[in-house]
N, C-alpha and C positions, 0 to 999 in steps of 0.2 A: 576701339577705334571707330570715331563716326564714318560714315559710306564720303567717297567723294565725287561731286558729280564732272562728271570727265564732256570732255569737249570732241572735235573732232570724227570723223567717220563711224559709220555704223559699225567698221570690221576695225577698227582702231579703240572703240569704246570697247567691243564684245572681249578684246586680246587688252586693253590696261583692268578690265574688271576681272578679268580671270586672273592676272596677273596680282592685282590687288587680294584677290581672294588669297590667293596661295600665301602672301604677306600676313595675313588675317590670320592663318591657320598656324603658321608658325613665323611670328614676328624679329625670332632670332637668326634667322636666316639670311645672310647678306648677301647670298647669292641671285635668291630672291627679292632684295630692294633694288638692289645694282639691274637685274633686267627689267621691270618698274620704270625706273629713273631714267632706263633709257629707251625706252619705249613712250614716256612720258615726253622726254626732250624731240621724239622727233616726230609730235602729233603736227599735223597739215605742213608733211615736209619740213620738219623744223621752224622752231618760234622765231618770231620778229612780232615787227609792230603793228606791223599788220596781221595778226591772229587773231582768231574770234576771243573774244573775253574769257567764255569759259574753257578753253585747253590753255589760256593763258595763268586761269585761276587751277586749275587743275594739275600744272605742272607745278607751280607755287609750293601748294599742298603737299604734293608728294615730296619736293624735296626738302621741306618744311620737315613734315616728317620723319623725312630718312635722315636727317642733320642732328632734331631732336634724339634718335635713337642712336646714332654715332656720329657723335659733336667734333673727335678727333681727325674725319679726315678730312687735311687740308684743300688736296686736290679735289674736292666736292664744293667744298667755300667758292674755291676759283670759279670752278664752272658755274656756278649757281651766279657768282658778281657778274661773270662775262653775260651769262643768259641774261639779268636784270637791266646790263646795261644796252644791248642787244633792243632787250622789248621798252624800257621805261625811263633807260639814261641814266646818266651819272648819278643822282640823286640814290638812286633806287638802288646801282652797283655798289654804292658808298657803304650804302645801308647791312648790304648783306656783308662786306668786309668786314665791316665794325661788330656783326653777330660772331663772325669768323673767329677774331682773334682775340674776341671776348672768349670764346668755347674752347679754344687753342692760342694760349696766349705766347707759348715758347714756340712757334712755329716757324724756323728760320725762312721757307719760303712762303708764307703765305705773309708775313709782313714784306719779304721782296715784293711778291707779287701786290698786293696794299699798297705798296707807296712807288712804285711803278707807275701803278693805277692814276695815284693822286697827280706824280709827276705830271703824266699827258693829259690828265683833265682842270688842273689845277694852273692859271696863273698867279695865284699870290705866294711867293717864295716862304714867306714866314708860317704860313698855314703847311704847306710841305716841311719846311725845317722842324716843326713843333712835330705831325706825324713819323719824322723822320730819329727822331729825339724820344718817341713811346718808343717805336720799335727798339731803338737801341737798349732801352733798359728794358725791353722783355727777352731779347733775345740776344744783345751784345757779346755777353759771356759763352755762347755758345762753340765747341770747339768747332763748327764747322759753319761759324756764321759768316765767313769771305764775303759770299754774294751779298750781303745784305749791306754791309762796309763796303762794298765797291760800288755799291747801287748809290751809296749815299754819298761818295767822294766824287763821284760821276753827275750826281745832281751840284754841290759845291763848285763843278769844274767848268760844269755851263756857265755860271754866273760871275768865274773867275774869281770866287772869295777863296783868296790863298792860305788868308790868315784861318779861315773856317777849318780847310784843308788841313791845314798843319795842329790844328787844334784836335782833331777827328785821330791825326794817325797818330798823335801823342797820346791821344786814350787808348788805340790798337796796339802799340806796340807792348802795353802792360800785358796782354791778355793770351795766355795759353791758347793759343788756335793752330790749324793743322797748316796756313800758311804765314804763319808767323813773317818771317824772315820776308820773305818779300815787302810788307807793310815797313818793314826798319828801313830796309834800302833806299824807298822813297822816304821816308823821314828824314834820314840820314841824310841825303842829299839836298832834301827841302832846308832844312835848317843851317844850311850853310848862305843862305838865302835871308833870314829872316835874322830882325835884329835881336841882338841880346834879349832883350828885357823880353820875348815872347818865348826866347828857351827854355826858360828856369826860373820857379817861383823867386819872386825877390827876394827870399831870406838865403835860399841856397845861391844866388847871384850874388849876393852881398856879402856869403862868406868865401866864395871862389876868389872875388875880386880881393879880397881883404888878402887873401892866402896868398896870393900870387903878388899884389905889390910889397908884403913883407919879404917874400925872396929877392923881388928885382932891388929894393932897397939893400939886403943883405950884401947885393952882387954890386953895388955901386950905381945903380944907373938911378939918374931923375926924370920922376915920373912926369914932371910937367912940360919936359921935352915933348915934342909934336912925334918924335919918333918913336918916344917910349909909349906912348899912347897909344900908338901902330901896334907894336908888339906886345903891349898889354893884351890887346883885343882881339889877338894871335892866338896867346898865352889862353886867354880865358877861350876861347871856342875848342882852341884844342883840348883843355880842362872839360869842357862841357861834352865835347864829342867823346872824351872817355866814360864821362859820366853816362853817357848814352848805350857805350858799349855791355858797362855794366849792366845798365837796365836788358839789352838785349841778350848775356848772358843767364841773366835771371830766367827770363821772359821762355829760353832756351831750354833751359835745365828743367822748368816746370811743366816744360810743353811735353819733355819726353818722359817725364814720369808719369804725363795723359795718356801717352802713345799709346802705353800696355796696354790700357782699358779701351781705348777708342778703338783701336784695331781687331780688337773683337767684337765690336758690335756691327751686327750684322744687317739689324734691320732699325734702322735708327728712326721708324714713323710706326704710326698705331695700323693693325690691322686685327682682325678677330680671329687668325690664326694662329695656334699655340704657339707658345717658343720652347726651344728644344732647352734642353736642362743647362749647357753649358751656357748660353744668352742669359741666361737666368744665375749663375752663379759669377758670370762676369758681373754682373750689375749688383748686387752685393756685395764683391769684394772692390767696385769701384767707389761702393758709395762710404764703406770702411775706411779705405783711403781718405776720400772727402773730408770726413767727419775728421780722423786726425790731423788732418793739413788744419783744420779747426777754424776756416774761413767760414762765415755764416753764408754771406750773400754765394758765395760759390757752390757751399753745400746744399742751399736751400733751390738753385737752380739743377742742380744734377738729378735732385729727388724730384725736380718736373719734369725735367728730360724722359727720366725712367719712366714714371707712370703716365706718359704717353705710349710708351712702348709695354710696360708692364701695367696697364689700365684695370685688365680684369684678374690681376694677381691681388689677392687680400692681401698678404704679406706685406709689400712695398706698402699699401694704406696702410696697416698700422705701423711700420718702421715709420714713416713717416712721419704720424702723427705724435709718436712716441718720441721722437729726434726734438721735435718742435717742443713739445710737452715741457723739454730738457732746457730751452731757451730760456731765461728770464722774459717776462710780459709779452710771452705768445700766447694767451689763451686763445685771445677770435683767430687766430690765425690755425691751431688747431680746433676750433670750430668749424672752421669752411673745410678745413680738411674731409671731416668728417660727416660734414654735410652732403661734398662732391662724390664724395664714397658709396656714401647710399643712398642718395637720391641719383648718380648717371650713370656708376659704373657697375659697382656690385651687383649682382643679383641680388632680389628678396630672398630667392631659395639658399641664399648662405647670410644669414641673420647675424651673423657674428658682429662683424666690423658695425654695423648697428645696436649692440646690445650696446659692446664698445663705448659708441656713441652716447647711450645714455648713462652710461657708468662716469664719462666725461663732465655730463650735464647735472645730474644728483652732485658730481664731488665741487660744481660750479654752484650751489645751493639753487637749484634750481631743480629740484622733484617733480615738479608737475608737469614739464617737458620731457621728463624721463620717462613718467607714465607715460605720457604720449606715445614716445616714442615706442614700446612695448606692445602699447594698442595697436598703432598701426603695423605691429609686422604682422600679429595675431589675426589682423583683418584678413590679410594674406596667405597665410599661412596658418589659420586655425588649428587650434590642438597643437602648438608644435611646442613639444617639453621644453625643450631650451629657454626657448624665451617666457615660457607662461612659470619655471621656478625661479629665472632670473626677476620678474615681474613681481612675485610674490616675497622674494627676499627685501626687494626694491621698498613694499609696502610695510613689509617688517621694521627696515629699517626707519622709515619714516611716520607709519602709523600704529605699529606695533602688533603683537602676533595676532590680533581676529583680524583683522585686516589682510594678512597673508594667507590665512586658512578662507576667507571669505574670496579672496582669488582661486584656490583652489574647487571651493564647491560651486563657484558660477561658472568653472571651465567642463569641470564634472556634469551639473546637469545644462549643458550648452549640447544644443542635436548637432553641433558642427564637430564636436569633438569624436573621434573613434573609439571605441571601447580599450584601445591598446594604450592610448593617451589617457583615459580616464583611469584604467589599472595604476599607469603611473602616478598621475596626482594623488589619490589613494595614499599611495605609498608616502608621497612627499609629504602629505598632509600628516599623516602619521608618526613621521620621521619630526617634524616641527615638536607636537606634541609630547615627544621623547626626550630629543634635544634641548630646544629650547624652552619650553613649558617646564621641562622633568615629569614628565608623567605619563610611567609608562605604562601603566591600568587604562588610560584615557586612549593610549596609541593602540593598545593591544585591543581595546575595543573595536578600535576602527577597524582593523585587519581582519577580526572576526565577524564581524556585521558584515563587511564587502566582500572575504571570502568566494561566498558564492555567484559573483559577478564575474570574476575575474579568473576562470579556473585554465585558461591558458594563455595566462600574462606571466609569460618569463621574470620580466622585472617587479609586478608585484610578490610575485613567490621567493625570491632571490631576496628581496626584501625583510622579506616578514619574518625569513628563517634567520638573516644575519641580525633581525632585531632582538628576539629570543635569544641567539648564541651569546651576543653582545651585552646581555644584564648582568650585572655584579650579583655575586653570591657570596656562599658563605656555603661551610659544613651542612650548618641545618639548614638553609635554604635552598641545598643542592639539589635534596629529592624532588622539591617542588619544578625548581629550575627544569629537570628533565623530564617531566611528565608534560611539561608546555612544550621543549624541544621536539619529545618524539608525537605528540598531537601535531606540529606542524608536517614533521615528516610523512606521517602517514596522512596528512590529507595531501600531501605531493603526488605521495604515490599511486592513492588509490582513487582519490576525486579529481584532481587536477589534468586538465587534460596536453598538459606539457609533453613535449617530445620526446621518445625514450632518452637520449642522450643527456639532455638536461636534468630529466629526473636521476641518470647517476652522477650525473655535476654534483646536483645538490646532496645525493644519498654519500655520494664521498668526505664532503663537510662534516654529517651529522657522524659517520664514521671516525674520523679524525676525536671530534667531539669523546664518543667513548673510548677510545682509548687512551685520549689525556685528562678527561673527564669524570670518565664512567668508573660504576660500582663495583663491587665483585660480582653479579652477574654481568657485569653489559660485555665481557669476552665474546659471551656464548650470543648475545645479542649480533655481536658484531660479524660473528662467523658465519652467522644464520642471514646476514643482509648481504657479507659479501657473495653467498650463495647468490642470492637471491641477483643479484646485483651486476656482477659480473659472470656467474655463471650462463651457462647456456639458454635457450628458450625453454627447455624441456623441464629447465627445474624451476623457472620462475613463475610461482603460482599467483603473484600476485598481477602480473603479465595478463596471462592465460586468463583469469576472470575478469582484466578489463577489456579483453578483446572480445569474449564469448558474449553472445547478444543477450543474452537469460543471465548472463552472471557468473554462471559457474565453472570452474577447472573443467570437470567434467568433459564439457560441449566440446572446451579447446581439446582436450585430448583423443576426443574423437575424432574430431575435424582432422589433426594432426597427422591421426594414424591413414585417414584415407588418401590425404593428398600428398604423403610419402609415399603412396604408390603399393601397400598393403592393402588386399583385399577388402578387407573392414568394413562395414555395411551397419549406417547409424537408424536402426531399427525403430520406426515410429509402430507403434501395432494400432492407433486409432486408423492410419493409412492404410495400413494389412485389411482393416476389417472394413475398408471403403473400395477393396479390390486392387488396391494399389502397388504394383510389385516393386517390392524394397532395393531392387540391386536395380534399375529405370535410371536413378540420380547415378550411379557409379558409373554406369555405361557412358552414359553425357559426358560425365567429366572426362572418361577416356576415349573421346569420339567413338565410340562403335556406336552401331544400333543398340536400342533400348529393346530387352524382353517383353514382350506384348502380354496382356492378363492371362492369355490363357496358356500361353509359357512354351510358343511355340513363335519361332523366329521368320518375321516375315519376310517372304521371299524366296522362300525355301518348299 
């Protein structure tokens, strides 16, 4: 992040640059943006129009900033419009809303607050109507979008458009929301108001009225009476007002089968503080629900709802993008999915939902954005296995096996990789070789040539032995077969510098091995390792001459005996005959004073 240059007071600059720093050093911190932003807002006593330019451009900046690195919250939009319009006016406020509910575009209050805005800044009605008309379709369906429908029945009632009105609450009353019922009551009322033809499409008008004069026909009366005409138009509002009922028993039924799920949700806006397990289990079983009610437009709204709230859970992206996937002719639609994933929300440090990404973009015949994509986490994330075997399968698939092994050996000799990532490729290079090449003289090369690179890489070791356990034999191939099993084991045991615990992980395989494997000697084989193996430190010789500095059993058993706390004295005589008295080291180690050469104790 470039420096910015800040405006305002010497002790106002010295407190937003310290405060910047802090931002700098850990950018995930929003505790640290949030005292920034507002430190920033209240340079020379708070902004107006009158502020020197640069804490003007300085505030800009920061919340430019803090907006770019969390785009979901609403309440920041707002302030940021009010500050614009504060210092620069309407134009400027406009601008920053339209960033707003581009970045957050299910935002029940920040489209309130948007066309609020427009309301009191705006006299062209149509230009409001149209803003009023996005919002509805980003956020209409919302269960708790009231205010934004009242903001907008409220703007219709200034202007006294009734017919507008009653059009507005014929679209509300379909809709599952948590004040349902209210919105009926004025329609219901409204429509007793407005003429026929504005109740009810004309086809369902045309068949109420059809329905209704074949009874009053049935009944004797003629229709072309002045008075049957009266009670035609009786008939049919009462017809209609049921029909309404219905719709509102629908409207009812589906609101309270919302309820369950709405009622748990706790925190219905994005913030960068976890959510607790159950927030999270609600919203899975509410999106379950969604998906069999098998509404698209409905489902596809609940899945934004969530990942506002569940933004940095990976899980919801790929439910997501998998839901979508399911749709007939959503590709770009999970495209952006995909895109919004790992480029705003995700972290780099979780590479998946991007690998993801390019698995999407390869099965879209499009390979070379998938490399892309690949490259770029690797830029990030150098050396990281996942993505550099994904990468190389990627190349497989498309350019064929040198191509995959040629990704392996530029990660391999790349100085950004760690020796623990290059053990791995190693292996996977190997493993290609095996698999898919079949060649497994060609693999087993490689494992022995790099060997000595990698002499404590758990996973190249783990490797190499399950690739030997793994080759098909035969009777007479079997002697061969175990002469390479037990060469790897003993370079486990004796060259590798793995951790004891690992070295019996793996000595328990090759154990297994002989005894559904092994010959008429490999019992005594086996007896002799699980000694060795599970037994004590005292019997494990092959232990004791890796830990000894010279090599030998020997050293350890000495060592052994003295620091059990047995007398024992490890007698060098080149030292003796340099005057050196041999029991001086045993003293040390048991804090007393050491015997002096001439073997008389000083002090004394």
């Amino acid at each position: 992040m470039a420096e910015i240059s800040f405006g305002g007071t010497d002790e106002e600059n010295a407190e937003l640059k310290k405060l910047y720093a802090e931002v700098i050093s850990n950018t995930d911190s929003f505790e640290n943006w949030e005292k920034l932003v507002r430190t920033a807002e209240s340079l020379e006593g708070g902004l107006n129009r009158n502020s020197s330019p640069q804490s003007i451009a300085a505030t800009r900046e920061v919340y430019d900033r803090f907006l770019a690195k969390f785009p979901l919250l609403f309440g920041y939009w707002k302030k940021y419009g009010d500050l614009e319009f504060s210092i620069a006016g309407t134009e400027a406020a406009e601008m920053v809303y339209e960033r707003g509910v581009a970045s957050i575009t299910n935002s029940v209050d920040l489209w309130t607050n948007y066309c609020s805005f427009k309301v009191e800044t705006s006299h062209d009605p149509d230009v409001i109507r149209e803003l009023f008309e996005r919002g509805a379709s980003c956020v209409g369906l919302d269960f708790l979008a009231h205010p934004f429908w009242d903001k907008y029945l409220e703007f219709e009632e200034r202007l006294e458009a009734w017919d507008r009105i009653f059009a507005i609450l014929d679209r509300v009353v379909h809709i599952p929301m948590h004040q349902y019922a209210r919105y009926f009551e004025r329609f219901r009322q409204l429509a007793q108001t407005r003429p026929l033809d504005q109740l009810l499409p004309e086809d369902t008008l045309s068949q109420f009225r059809q329905e209704i004069e074949t009874e009053m026909v049935a009944a004797g009366q003629t229709i072309q009476l002045k008075g049957s005409e009266q009670e035609l138009e009786q008939k049919m509002r009462s017809r209609i007002d049921n029909f309404h009922l219905e719709i509102f028993a629908r409207t009812q039924t589906e609101t309270t089968k919302r309820w369950t799920y709405e009622q748990e949700i706790k925190r219905p806006y994005f913030h960068v503080t976890e959510l607790d397990e159950a927030q999270l289990v609600n919203w899975r079983k509410y999106l379950d629900f969604e998906e069999v009610e098998g509404a698209y437009t409905r489902t596809q709204f609940l899945y934004e709802r969530c990942l506002v709230t569940c933004a940095f859970y990976d899980e919801f992206w790929y439910r997501y993008a998998r839901w979508m996937l399911s749709q007939p002719g959503k590709e770009e639609e999970v495209r952006i999915i995909y895109q919004r994933a790992s480029t705003l929300f995700v972290p780099i440090s979780r590479p998946g939902i991007r690998l993801q990404y390019a698995y999407f973009e390869e099965m879209s015949g499009r390979p070379d954005l998938a490399e892309d994509i690949h490259r770029a986490i690797l830029v990030n994330l150098p050396g990281h296995i996942e993505t550099t075997t994904s990468w190389a399968n990627q190349q497989r698939r498309s350019g064929g096996l040198d191509a995959a092994i040629n990704v392996y050996k530029d990660q391999i000799s790349s100085s950004d990789c760690d020796v623990y990532a290059r053990a791995a490729f190693v292996a996977e290079w190997a493993r290609l070789l095996w698999k898919i090449k079949g060649s497994p003289n060609e693999a087993r090369e490689v494992y022995q040539t790099n060997k000595q690179y990698y002499l404590d890489s758990r996973p190249f070791w783990i490797s190499y032995l399950n690739f030997e356990l793994d080759q098909p034999t035969s009777p007479e191939a079997e002697p061969e077969a175990y002469s390479r099993i037990k060469q790897v084991v003993e370079d486990i045991r004796r060259l590798s510098r793995l951790p004891p615990l690992t070295v019996k992980d793996l000595c328990h395989y090759y154990m297994v091995y002989l005894l559904e494997r092994g010959g008429k000697g490999a019992i005594k084989e086996y007896m002799t390792l699980d000694r060795e193996i599970n037994g004590p430190f005292s019997v494990q010789s092959v232990n004791k001459v890796k830990v000894a500095l010279d090599g030998r059993e020997d050293t350890t058993n000495r060592r052994l005996v003295m620091e059990n706390g047995h007398p024992g004295v490890e007698v060098n005589e080149a030292a003796i005959r340099m005057g050196e008295n041999p029991y001086t080291k045993y003293y040390q180690q048991q804090g007393d004073q050491p015997i002096p050469v001439n073997g008389q104790v000083a002090g004394y």
